[in-house]
mmCIF file of the N, C-alpha and C atoms, coordinates in Angstrom:
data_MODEL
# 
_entry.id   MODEL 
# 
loop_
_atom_site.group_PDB 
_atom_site.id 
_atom_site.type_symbol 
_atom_site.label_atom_id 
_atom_site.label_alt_id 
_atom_site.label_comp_id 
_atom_site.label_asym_id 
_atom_site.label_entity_id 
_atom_site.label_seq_id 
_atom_site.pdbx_PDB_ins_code 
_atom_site.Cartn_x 
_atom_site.Cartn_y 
_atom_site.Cartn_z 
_atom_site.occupancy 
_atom_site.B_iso_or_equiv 
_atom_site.pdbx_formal_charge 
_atom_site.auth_seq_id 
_atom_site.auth_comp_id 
_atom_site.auth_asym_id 
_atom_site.auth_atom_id 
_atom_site.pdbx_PDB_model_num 
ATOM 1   N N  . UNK A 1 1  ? 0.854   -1.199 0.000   1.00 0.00 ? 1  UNK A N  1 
ATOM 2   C CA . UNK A 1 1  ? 0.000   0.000  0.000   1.00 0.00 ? 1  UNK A CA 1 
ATOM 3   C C  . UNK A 1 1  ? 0.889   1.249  0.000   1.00 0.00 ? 1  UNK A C  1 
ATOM 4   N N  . UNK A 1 2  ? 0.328   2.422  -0.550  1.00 0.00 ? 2  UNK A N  1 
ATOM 5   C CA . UNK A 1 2  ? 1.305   3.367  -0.745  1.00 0.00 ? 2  UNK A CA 1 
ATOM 6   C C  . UNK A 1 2  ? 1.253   4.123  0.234   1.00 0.00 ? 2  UNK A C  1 
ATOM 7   N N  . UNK A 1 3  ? 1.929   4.807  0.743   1.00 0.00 ? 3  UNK A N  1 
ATOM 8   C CA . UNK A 1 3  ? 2.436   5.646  1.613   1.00 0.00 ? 3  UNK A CA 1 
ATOM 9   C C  . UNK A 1 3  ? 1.317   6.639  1.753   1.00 0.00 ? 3  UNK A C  1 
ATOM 10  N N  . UNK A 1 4  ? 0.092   6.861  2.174   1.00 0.00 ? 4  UNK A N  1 
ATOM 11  C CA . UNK A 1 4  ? -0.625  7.947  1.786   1.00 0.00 ? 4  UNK A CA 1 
ATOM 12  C C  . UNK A 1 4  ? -0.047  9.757  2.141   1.00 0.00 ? 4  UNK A C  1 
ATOM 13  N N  . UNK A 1 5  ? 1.289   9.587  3.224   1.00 0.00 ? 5  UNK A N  1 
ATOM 14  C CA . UNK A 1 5  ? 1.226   11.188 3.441   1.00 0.00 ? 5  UNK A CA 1 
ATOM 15  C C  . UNK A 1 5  ? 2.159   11.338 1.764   1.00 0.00 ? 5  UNK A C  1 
ATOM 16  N N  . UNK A 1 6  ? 2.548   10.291 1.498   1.00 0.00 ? 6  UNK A N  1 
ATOM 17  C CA . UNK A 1 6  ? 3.457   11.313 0.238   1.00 0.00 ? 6  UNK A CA 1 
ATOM 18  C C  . UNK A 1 6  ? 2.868   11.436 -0.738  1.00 0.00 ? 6  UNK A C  1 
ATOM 19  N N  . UNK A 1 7  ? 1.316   11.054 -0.818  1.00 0.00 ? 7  UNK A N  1 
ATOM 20  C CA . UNK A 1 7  ? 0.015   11.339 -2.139  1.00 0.00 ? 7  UNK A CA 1 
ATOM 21  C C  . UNK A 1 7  ? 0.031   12.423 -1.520  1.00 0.00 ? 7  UNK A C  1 
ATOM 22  N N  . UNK A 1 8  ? -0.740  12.439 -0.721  1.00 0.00 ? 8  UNK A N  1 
ATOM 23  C CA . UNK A 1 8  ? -1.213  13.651 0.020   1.00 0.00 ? 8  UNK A CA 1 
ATOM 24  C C  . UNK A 1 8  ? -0.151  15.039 -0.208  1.00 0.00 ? 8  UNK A C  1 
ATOM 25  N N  . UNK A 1 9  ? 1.169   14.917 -0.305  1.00 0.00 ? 9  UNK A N  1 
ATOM 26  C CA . UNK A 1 9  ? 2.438   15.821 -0.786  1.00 0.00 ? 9  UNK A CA 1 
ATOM 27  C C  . UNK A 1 9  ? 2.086   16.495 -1.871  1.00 0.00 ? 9  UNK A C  1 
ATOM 28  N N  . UNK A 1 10 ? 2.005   14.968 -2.705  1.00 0.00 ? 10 UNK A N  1 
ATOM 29  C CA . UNK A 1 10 ? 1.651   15.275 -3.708  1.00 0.00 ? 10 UNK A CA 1 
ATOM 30  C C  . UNK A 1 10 ? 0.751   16.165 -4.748  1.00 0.00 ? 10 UNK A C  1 
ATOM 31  N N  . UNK A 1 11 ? -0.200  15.763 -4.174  1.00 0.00 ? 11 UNK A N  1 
ATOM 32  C CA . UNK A 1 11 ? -1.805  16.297 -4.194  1.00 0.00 ? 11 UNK A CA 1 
ATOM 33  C C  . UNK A 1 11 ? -1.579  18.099 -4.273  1.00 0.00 ? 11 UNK A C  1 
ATOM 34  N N  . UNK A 1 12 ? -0.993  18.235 -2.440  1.00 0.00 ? 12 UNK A N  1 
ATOM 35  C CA . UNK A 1 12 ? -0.478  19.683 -2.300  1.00 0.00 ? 12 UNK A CA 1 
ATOM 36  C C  . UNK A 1 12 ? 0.444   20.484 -3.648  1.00 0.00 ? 12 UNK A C  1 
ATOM 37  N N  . UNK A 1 13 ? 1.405   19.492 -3.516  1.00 0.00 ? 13 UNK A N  1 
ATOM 38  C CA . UNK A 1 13 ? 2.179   19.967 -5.018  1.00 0.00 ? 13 UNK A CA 1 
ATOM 39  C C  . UNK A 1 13 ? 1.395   20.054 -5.841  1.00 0.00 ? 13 UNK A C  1 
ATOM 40  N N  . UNK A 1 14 ? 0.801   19.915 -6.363  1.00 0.00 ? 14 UNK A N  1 
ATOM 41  C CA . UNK A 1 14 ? -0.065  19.696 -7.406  1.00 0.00 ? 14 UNK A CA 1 
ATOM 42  C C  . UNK A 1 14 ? -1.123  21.273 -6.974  1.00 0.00 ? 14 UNK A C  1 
ATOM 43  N N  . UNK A 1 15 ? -1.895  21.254 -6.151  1.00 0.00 ? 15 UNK A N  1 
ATOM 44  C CA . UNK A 1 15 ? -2.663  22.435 -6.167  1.00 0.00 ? 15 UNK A CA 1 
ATOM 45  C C  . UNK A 1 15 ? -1.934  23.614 -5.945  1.00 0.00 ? 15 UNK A C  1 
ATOM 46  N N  . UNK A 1 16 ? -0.560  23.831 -5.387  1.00 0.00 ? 16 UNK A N  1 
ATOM 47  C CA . UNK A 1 16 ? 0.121   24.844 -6.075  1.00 0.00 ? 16 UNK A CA 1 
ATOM 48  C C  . UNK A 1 16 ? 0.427   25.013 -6.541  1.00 0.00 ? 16 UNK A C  1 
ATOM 49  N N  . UNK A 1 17 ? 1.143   24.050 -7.702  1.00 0.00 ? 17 UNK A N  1 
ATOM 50  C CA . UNK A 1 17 ? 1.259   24.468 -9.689  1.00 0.00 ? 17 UNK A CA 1 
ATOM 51  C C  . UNK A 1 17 ? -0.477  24.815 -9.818  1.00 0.00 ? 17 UNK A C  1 
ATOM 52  N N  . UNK A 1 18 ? -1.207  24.563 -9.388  1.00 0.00 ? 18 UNK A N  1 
ATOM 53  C CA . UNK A 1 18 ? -2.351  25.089 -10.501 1.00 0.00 ? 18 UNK A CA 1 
ATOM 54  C C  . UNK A 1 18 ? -2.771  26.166 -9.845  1.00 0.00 ? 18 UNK A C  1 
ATOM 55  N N  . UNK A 1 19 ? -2.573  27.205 -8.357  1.00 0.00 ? 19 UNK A N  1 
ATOM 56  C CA . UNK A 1 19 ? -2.243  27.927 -7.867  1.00 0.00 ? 19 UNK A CA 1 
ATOM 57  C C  . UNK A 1 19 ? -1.449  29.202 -9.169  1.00 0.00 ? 19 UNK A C  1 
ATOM 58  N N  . UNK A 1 20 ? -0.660  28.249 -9.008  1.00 0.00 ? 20 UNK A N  1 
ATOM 59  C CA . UNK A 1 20 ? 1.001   29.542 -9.499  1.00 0.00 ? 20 UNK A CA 1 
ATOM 60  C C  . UNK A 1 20 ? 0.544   29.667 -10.867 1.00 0.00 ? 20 UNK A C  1 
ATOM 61  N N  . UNK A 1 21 ? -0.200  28.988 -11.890 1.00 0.00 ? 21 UNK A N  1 
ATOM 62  C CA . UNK A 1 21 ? -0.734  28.725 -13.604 1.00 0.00 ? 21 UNK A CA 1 
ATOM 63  C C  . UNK A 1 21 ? -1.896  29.482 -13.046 1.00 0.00 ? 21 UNK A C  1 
ATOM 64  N N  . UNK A 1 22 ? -2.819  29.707 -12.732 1.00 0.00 ? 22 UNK A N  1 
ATOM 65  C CA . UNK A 1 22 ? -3.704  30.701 -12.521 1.00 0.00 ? 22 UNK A CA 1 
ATOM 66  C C  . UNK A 1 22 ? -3.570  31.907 -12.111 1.00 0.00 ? 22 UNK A C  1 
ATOM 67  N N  . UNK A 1 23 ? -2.575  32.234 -10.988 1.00 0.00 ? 23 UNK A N  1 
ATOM 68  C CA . UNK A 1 23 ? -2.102  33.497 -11.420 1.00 0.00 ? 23 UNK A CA 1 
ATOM 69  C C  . UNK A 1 23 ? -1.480  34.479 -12.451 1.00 0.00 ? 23 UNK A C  1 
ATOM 70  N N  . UNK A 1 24 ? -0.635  33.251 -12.781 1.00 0.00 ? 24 UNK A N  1 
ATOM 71  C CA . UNK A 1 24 ? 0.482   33.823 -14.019 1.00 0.00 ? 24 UNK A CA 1 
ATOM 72  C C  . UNK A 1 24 ? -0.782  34.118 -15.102 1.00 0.00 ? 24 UNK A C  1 
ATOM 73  N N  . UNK A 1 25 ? -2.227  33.158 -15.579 1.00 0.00 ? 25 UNK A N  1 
ATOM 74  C CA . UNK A 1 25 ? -3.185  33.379 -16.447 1.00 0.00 ? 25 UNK A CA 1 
ATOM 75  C C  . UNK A 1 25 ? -3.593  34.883 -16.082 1.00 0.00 ? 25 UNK A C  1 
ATOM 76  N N  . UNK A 1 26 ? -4.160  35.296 -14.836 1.00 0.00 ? 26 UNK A N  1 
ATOM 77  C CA . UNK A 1 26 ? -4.765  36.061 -14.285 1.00 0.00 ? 26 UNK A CA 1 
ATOM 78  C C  . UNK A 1 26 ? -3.494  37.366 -15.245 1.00 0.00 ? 26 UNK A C  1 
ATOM 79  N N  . UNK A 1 27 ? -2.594  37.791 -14.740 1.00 0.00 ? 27 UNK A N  1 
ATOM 80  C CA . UNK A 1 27 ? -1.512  38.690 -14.948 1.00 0.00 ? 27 UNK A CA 1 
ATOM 81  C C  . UNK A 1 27 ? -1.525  38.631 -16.634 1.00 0.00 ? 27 UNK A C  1 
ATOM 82  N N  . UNK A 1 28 ? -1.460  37.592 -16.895 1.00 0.00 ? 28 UNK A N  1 
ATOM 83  C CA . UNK A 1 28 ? -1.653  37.842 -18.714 1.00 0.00 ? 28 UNK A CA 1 
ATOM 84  C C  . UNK A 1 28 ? -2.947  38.579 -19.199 1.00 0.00 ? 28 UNK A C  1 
ATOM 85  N N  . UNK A 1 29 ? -3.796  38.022 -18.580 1.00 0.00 ? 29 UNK A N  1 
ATOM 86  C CA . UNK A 1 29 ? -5.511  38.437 -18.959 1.00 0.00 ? 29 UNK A CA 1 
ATOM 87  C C  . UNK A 1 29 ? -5.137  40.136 -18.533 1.00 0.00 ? 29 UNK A C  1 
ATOM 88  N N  . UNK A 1 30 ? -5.280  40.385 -17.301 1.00 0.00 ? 30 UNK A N  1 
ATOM 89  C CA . UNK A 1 30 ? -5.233  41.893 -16.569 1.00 0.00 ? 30 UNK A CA 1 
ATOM 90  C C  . UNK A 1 30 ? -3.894  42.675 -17.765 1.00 0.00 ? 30 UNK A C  1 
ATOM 91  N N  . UNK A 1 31 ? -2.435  42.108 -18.350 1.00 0.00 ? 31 UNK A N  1 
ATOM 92  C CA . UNK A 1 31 ? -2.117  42.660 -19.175 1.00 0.00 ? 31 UNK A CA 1 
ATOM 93  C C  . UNK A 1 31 ? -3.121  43.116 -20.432 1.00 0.00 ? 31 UNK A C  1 
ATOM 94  N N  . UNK A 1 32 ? -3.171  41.619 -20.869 1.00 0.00 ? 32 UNK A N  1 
ATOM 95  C CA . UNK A 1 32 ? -4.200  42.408 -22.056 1.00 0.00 ? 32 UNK A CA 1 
ATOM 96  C C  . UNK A 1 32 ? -5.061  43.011 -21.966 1.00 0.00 ? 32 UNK A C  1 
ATOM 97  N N  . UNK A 1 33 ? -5.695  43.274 -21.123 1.00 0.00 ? 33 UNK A N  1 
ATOM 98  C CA . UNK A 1 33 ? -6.390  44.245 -20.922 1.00 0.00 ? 33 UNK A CA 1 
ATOM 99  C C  . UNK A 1 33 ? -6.678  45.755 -20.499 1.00 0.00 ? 33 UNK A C  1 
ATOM 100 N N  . UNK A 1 34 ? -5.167  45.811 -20.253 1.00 0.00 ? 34 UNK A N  1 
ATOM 101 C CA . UNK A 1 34 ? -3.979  47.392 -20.152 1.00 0.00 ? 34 UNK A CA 1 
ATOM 102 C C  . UNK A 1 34 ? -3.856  47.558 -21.305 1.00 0.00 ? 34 UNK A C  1 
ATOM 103 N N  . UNK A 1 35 ? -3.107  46.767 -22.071 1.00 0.00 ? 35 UNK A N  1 
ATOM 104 C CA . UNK A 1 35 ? -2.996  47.412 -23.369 1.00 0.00 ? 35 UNK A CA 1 
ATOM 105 C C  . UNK A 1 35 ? -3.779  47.541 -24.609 1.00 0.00 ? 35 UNK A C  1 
ATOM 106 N N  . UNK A 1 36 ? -4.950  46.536 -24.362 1.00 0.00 ? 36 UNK A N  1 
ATOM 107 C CA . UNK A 1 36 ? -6.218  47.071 -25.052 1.00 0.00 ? 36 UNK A CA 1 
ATOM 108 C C  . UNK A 1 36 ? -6.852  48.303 -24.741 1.00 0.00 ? 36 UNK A C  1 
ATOM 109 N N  . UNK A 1 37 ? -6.621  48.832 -23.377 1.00 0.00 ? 37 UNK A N  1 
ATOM 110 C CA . UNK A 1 37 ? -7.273  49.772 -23.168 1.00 0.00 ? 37 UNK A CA 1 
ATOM 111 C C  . UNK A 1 37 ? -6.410  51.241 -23.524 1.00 0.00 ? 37 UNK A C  1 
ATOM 112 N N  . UNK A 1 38 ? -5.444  50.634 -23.442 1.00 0.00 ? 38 UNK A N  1 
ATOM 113 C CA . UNK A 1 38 ? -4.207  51.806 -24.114 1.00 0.00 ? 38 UNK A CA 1 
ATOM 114 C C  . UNK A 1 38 ? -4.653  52.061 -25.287 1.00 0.00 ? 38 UNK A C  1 
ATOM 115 N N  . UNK A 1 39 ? -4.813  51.041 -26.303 1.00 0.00 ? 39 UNK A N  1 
ATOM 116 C CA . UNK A 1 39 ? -5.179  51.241 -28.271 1.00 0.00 ? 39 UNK A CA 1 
ATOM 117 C C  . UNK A 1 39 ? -6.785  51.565 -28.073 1.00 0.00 ? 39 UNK A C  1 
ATOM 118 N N  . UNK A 1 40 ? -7.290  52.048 -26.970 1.00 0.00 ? 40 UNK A N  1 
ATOM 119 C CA . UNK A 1 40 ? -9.005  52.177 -27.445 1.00 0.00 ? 40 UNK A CA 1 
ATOM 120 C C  . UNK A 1 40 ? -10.310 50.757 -28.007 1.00 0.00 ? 40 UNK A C  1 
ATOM 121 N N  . UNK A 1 41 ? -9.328  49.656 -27.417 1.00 0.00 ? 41 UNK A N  1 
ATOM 122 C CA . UNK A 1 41 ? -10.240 48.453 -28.041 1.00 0.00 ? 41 UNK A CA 1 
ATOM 123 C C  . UNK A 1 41 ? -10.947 47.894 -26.826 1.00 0.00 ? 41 UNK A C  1 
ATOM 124 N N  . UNK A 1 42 ? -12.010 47.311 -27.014 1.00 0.00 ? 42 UNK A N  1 
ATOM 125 C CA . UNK A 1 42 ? -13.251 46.664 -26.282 1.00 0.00 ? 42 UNK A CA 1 
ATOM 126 C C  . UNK A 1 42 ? -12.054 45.418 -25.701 1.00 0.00 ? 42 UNK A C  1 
ATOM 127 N N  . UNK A 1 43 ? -12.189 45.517 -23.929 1.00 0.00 ? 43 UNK A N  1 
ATOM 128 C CA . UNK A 1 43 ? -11.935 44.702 -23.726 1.00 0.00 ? 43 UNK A CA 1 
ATOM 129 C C  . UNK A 1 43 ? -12.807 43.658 -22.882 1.00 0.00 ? 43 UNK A C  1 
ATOM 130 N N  . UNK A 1 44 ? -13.624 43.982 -22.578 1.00 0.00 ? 44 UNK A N  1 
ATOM 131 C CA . UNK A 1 44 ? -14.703 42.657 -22.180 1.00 0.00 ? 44 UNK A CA 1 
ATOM 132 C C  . UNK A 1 44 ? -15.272 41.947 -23.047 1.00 0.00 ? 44 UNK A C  1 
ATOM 133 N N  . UNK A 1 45 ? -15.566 42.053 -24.121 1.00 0.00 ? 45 UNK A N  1 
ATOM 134 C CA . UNK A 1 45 ? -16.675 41.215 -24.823 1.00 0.00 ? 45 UNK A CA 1 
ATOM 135 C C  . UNK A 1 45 ? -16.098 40.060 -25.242 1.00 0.00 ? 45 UNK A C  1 
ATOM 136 N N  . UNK A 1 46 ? -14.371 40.358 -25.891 1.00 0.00 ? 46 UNK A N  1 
ATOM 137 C CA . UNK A 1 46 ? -14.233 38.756 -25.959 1.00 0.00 ? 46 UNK A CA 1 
ATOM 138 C C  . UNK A 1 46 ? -14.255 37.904 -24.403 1.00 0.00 ? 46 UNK A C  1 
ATOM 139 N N  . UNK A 1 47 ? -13.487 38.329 -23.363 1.00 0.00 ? 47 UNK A N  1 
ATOM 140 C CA . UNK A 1 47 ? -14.025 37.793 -22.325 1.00 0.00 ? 47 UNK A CA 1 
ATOM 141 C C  . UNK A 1 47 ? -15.303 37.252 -21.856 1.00 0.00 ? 47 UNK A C  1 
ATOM 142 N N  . UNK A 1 48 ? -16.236 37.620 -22.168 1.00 0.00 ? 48 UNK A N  1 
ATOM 143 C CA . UNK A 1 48 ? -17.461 37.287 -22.384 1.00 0.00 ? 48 UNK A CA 1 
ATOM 144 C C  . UNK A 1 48 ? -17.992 36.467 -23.605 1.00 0.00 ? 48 UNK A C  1 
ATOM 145 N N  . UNK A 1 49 ? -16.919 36.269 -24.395 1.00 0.00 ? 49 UNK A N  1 
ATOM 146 C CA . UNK A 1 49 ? -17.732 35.301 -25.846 1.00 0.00 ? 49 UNK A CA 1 
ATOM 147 C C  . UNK A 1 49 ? -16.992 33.984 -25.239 1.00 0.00 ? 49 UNK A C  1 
ATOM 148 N N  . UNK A 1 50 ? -15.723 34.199 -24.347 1.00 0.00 ? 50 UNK A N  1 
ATOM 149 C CA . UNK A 1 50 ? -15.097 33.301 -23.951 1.00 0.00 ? 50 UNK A CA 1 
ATOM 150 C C  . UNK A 1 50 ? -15.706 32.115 -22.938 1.00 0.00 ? 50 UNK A C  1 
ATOM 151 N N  . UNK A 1 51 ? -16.073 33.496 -21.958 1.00 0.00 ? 51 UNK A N  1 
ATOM 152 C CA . UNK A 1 51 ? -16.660 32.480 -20.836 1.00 0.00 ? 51 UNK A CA 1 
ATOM 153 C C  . UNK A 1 51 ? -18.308 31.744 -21.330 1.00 0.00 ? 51 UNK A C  1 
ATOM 154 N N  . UNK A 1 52 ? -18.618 31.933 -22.599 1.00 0.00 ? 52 UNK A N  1 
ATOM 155 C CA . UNK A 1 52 ? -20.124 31.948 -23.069 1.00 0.00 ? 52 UNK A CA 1 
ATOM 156 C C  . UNK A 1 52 ? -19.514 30.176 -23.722 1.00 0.00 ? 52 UNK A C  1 
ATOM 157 N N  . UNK A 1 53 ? -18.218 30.277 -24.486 1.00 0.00 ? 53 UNK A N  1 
ATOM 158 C CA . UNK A 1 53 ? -18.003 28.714 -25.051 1.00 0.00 ? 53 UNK A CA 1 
ATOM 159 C C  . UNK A 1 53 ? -17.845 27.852 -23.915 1.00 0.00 ? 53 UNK A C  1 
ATOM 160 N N  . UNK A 1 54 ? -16.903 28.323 -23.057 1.00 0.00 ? 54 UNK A N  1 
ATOM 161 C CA . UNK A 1 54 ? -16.453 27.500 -22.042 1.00 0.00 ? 54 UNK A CA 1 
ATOM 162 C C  . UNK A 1 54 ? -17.409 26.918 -21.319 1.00 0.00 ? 54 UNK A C  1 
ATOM 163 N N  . UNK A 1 55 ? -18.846 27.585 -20.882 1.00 0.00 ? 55 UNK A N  1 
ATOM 164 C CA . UNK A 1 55 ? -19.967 27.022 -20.387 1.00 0.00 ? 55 UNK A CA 1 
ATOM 165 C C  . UNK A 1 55 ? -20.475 26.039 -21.314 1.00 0.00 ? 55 UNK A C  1 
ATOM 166 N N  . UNK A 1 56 ? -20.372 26.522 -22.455 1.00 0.00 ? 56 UNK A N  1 
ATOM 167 C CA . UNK A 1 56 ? -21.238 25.350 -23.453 1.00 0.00 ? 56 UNK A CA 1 
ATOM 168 C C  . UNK A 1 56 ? -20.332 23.771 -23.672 1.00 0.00 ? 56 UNK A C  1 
ATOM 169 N N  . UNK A 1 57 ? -19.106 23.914 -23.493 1.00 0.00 ? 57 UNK A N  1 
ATOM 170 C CA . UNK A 1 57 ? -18.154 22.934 -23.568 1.00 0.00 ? 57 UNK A CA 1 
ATOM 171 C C  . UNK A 1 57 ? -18.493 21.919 -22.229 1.00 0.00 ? 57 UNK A C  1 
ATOM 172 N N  . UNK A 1 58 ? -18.880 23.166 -21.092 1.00 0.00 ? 58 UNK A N  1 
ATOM 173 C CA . UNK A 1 58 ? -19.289 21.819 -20.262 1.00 0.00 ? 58 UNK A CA 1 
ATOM 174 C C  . UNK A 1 58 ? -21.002 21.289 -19.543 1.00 0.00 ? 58 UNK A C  1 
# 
């Protein structure tokens, strides 16, 4: 039988890479959306056509 505290490590490791990949997403998104707003371009709506597939996907 496996060791369960070193899943359990694991596990942890694991929800802070997807921790640290959701921020780093977050900081890309909030960029583009500085510099869309710098050139005068709409920045919600693709955000919103986005989160509109992603619901339908699930």
């Amino acid at each position: 039988m496996a060791d369960l505290s070193k899943l359990w490590e694991q596990i942890d490791q694991a929800d802070q890479d997807l921790v640290k990949a959701l921020v780093k997403k977050y900081d890309l998104v909030m960029e583009v959306g500085r510099v869309k707003r710098e050139k005068g371009q709409a920045v919600y709506q693709e955000i919103m056509d986005q989160a509109k597939r992603l619901e339908e996907d699930f």
